[in-house]
KOLFIVO-872343 format. One record per residue (C-alpha): residue number from 1; x, z, y. Coordinates in Angstrom, 3 decimals. Example, Ala and Ser with C-alpha at 12.3 -4.5 7.8 and 13.67 -1.06 7.14 Angstrom:
<rec><num>1</num><xx>12.300</xx><zz>7.800</zz><yy>-4.500</yy></rec>
<rec><num>2</num><xx>13.670</xx><zz>7.140</zz><yy>-1.060</yy></rec>
This chain:
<rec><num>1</num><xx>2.778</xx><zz>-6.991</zz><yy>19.114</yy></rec>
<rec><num>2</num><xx>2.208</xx><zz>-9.760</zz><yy>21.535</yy></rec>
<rec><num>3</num><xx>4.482</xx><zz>-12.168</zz><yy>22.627</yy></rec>
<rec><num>4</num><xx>5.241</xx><zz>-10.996</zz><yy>25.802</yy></rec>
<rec><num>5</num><xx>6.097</xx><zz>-7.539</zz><yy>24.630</yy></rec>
<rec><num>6</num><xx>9.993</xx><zz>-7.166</zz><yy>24.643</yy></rec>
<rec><num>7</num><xx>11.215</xx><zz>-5.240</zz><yy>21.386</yy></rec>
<rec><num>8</num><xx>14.679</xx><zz>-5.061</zz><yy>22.536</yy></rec>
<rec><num>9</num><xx>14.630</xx><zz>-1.722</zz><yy>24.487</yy></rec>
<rec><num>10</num><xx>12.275</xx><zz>0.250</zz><yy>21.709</yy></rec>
<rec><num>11</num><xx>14.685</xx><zz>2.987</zz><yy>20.498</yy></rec>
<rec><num>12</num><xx>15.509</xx><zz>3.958</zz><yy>16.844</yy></rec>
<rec><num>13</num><xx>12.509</xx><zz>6.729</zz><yy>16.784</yy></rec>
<rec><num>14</num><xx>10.090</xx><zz>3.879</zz><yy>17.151</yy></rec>
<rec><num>15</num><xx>12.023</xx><zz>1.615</zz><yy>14.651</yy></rec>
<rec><num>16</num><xx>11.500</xx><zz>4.223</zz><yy>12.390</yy></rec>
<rec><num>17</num><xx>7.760</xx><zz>4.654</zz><yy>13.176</yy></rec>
<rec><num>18</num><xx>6.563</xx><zz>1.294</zz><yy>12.832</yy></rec>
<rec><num>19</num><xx>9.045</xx><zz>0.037</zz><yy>10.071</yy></rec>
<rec><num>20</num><xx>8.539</xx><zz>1.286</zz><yy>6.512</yy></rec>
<rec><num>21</num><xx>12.064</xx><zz>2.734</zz><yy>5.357</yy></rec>
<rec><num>22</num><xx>12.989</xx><zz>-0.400</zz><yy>3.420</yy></rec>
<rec><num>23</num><xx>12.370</xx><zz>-2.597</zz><yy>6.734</yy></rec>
<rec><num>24</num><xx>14.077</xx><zz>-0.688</zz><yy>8.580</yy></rec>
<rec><num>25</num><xx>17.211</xx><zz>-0.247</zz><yy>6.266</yy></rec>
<rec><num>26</num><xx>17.395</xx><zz>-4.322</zz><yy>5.922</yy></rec>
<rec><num>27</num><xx>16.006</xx><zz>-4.995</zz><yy>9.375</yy></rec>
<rec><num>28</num><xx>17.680</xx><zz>-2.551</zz><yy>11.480</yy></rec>
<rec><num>29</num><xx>20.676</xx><zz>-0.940</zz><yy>9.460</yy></rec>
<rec><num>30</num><xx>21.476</xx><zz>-4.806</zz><yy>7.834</yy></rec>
<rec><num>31</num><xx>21.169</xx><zz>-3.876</zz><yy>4.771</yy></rec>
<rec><num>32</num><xx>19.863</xx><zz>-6.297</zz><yy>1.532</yy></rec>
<rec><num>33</num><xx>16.926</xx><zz>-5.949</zz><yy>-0.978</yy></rec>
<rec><num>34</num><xx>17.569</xx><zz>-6.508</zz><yy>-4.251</yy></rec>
<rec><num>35</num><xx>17.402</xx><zz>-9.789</zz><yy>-5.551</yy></rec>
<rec><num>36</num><xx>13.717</xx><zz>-10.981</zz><yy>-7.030</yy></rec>
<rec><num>37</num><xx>12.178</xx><zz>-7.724</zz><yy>-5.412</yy></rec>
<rec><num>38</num><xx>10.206</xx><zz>-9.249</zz><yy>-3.100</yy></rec>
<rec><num>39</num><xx>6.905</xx><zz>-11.243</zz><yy>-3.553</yy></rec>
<rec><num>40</num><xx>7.482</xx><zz>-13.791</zz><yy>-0.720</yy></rec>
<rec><num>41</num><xx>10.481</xx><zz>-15.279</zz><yy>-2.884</yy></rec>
<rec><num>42</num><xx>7.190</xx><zz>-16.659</zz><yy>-5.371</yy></rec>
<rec><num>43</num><xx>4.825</xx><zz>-17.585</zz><yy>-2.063</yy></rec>
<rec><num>44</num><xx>3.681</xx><zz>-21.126</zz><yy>-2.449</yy></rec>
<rec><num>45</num><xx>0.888</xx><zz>-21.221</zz><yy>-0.119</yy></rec>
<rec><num>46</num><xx>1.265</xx><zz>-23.128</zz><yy>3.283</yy></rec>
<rec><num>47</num><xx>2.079</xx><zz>-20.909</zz><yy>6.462</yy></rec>
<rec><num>48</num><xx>4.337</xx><zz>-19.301</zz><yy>8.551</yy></rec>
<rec><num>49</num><xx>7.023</xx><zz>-16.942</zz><yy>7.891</yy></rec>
<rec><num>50</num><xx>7.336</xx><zz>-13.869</zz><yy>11.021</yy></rec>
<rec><num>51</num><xx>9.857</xx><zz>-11.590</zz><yy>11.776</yy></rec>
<rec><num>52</num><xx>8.373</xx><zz>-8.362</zz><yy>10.162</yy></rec>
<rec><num>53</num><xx>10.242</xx><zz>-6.355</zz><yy>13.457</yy></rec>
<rec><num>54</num><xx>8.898</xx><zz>-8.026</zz><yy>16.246</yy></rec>
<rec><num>55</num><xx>6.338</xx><zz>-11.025</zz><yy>14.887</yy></rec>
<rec><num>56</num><xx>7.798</xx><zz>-13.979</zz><yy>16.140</yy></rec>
<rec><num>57</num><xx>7.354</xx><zz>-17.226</zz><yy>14.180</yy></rec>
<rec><num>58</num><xx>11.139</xx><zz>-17.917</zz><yy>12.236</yy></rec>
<rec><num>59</num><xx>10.117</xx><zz>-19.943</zz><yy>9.480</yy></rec>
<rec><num>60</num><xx>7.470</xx><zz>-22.736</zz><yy>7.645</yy></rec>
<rec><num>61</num><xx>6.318</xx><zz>-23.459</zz><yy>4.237</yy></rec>
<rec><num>62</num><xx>7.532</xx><zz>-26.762</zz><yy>4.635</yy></rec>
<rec><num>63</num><xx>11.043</xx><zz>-25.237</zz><yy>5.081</yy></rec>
<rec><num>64</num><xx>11.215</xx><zz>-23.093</zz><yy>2.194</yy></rec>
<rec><num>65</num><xx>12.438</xx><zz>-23.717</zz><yy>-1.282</yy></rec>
<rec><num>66</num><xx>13.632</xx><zz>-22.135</zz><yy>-4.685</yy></rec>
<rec><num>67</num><xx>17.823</xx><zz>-21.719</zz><yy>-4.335</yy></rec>
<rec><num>68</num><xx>17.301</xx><zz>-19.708</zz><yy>-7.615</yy></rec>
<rec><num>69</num><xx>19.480</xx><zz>-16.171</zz><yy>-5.488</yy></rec>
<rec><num>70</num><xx>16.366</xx><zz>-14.519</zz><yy>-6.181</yy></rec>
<rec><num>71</num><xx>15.393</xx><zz>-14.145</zz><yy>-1.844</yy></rec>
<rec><num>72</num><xx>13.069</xx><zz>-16.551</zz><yy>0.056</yy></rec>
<rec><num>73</num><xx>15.533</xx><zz>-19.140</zz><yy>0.998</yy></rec>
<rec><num>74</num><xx>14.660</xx><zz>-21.874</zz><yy>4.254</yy></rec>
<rec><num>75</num><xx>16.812</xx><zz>-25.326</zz><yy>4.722</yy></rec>
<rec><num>76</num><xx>16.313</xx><zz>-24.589</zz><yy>8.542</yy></rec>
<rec><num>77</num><xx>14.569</xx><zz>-22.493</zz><yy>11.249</yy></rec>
<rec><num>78</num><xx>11.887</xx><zz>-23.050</zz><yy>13.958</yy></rec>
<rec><num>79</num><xx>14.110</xx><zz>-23.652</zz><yy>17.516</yy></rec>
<rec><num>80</num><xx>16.132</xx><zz>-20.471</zz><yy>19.184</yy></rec>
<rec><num>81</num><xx>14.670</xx><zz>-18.112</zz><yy>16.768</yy></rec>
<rec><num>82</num><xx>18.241</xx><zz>-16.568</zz><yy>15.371</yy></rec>
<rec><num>83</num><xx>21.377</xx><zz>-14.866</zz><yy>16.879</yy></rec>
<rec><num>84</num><xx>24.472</xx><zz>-15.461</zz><yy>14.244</yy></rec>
<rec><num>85</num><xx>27.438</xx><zz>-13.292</zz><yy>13.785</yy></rec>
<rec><num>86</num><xx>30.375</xx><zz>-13.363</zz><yy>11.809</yy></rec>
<rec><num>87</num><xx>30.069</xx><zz>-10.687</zz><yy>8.724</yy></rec>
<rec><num>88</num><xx>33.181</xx><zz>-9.417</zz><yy>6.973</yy></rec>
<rec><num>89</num><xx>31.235</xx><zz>-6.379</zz><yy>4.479</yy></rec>
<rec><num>90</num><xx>32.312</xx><zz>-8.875</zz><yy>1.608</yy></rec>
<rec><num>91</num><xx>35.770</xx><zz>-9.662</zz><yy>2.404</yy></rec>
<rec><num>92</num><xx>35.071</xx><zz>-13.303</zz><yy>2.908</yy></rec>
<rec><num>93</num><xx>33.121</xx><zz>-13.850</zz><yy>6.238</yy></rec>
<rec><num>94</num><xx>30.204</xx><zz>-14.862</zz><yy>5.859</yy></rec>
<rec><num>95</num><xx>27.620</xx><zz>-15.963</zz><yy>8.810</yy></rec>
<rec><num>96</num><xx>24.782</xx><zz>-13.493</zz><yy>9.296</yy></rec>
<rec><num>97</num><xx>21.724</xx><zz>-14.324</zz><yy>11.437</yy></rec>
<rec><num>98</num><xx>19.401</xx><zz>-11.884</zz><yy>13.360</yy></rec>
<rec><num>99</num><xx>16.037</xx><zz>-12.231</zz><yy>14.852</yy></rec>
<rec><num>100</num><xx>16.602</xx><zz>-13.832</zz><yy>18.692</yy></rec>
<rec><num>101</num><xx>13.461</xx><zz>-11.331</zz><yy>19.934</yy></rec>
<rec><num>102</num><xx>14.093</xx><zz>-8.187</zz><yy>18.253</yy></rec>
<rec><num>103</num><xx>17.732</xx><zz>-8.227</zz><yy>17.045</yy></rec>
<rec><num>104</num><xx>16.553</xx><zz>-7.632</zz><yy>13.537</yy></rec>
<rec><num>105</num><xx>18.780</xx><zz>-8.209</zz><yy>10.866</yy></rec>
<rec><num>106</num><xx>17.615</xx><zz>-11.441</zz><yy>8.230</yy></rec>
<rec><num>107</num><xx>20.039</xx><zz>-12.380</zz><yy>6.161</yy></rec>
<rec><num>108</num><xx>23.372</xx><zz>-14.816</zz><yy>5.700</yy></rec>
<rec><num>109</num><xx>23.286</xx><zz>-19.088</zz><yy>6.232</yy></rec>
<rec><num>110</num><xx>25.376</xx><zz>-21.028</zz><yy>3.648</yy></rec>
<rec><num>111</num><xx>26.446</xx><zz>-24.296</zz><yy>3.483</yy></rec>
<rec><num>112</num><xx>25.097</xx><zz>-24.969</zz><yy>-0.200</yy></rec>
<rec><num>113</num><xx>21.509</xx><zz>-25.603</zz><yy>0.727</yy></rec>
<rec><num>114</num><xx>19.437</xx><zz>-28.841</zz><yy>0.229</yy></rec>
<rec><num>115</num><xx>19.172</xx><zz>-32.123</zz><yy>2.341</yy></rec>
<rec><num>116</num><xx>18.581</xx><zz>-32.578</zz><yy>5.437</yy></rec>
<rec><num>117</num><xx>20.470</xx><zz>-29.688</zz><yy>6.359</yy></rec>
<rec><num>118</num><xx>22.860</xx><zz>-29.025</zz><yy>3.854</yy></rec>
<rec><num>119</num><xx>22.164</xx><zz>-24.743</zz><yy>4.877</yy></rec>
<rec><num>120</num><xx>20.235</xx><zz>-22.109</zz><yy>3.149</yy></rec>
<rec><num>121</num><xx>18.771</xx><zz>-19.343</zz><yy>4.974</yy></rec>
<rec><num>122</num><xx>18.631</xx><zz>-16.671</zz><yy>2.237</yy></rec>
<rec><num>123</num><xx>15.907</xx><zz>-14.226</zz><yy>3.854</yy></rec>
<rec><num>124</num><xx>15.357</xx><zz>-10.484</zz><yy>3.179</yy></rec>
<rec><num>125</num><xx>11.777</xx><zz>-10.748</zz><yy>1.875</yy></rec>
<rec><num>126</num><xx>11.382</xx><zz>-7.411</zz><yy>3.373</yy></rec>
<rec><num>127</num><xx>12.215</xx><zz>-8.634</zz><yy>6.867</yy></rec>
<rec><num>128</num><xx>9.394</xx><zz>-10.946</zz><yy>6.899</yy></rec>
<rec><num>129</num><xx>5.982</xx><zz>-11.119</zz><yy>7.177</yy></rec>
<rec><num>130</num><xx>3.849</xx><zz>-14.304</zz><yy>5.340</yy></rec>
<rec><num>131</num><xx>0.898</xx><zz>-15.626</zz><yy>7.818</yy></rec>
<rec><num>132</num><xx>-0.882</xx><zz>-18.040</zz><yy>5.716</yy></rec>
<rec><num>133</num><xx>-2.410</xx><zz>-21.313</zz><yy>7.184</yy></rec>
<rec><num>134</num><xx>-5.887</xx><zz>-21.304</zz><yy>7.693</yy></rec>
């Protein structure tokens, strides 16, 4: 996908097509992996971390770090790249954020992450894709 190319009016059938079915269930049904499934919580090399829906640019090595949930957590974002909305699925609300291009579901911020921020970003591995630097 380039950057120009606007996800937001692609229907579910193409969802469907280009997502595999655990992508889509996290990305576009906000749904969560299970906890140490995915091999981008363990990723230590330097790059970029892409919205596996639409490709745009949501996260840097130099952001990430080991919250010990068991899903790639981030202390912040790269500028305007997530949507929030208030999730009540657990009773408590919690804040989840969604891709800004493609709408697709990420994950929940906290307010127990690390300095500077003080947030954690804890990431559906699924939902993203790992460009390394070159």
């Amino acid at each position: 996908m380039s950057e120009t190319d606007d996800p937001r009016p692609w229907n579910d059938e193409h969802w469907r097509r280009v997502l595999t079915p655990e992508q889509y269930r996290v990305l576009r049904r906000e749904g969560t992996e299970r906890a140490f499934s995915s091999p981008l919580h363990a990723e230590k090399r330097r790059g970029t971390y892409h919205c596996a829906g639409c490709d745009l640019p949501l996260f840097t090595s130099d952001m990430k770090y080991d919250s010990g949930t068991g899903w790639p957590s981030f202390f912040t974002t790269l500028p305007g790249v997530f949507d929030t909305k208030t999730d009540f699925k657990l009773i408590l609300p919690r804040t989840e954020y969604h891709c800004a291009r493609c709408g697709g579901h990420h994950g929940h911020v906290f307010d127990d992450g690390p300095p500077p921020t003080g947030k954690r970003y804890c990431n559906n591995g699924v939902a993203l894709r790992f460009v390394p630097a070159t």
